[in-house]
C-alpha positions as CSV (number, residue, x, y, z in Angstrom):
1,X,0.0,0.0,0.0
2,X,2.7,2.6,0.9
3,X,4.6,1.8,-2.9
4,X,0.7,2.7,-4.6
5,X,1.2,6.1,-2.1
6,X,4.7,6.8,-3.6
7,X,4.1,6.3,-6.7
8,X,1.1,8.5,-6.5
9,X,2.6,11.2,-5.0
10,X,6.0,11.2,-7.3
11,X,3.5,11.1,-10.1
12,X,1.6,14.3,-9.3
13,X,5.1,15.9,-8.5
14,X,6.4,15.4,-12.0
15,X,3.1,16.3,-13.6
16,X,2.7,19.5,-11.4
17,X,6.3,19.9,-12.5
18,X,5.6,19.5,-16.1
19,X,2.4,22.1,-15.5
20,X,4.8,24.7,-13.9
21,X,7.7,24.6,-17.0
22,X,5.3,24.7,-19.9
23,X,3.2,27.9,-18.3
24,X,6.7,29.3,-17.3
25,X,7.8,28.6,-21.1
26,X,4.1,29.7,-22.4
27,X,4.3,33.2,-20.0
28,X,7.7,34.3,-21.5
29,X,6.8,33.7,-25.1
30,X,3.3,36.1,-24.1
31,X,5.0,38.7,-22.8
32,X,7.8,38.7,-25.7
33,X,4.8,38.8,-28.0
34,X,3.2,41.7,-25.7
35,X,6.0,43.5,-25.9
36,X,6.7,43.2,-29.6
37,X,3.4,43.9,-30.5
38,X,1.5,45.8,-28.2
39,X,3.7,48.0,-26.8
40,X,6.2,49.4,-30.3
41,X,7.2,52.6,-28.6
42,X,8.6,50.5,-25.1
43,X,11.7,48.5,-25.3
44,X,10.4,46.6,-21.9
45,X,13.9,44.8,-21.4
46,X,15.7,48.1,-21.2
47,X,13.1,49.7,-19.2
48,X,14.0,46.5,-16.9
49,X,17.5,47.5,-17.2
50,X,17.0,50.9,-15.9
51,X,15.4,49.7,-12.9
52,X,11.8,50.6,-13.7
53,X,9.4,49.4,-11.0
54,X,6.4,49.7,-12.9
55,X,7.7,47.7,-16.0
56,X,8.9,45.4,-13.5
57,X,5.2,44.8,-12.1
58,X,3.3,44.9,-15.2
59,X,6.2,41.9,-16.6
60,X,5.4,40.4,-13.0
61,X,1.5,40.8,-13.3
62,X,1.3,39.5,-17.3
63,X,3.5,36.5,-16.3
64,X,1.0,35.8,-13.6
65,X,-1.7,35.6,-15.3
66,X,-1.0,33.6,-17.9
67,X,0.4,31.0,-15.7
68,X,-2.9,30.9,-14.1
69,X,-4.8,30.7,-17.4
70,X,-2.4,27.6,-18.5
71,X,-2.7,26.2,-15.0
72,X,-6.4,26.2,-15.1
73,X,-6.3,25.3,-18.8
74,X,-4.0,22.5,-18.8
75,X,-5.6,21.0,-15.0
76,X,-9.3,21.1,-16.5
């Protein structure tokens, strides 16, 4: 019975794994996108260079969001 729990439990590590590096790889490539697209005018990686908080929140914020969104997605 304890090897079933093991199992189990190493199982839903390596998926919840799996769910974490695909958002975190899904969440760059939206806010690369965001940034290319969206915002033409703001370089947001040299805003990020120049210590801008609020560049630093709104890359914090988009990132969060869309790792929620796959999360949810990808968990049913």
């Amino acid at each position: 019975m304890q090897t079933d729990f093991f199992l189990a439990t190493v199982f839903n590590l390596i998926m919840n794994l799996a769910y974490t590096i695909i958002a975190l790889f899904i969440g760059v490539f939206a806010l690369k996108i965001i940034d290319k697209k969206l915002f033409t005018s703001v370089d947001l990686e040299k805003e990020l260079k120049n210590n801008n908080i609020a560049v630093a929140i709104f890359s914090a914020t988009i990132l969060l969001f869309v790792a929620l969104i796959v999360s949810f997605g990808l968990k049913g």
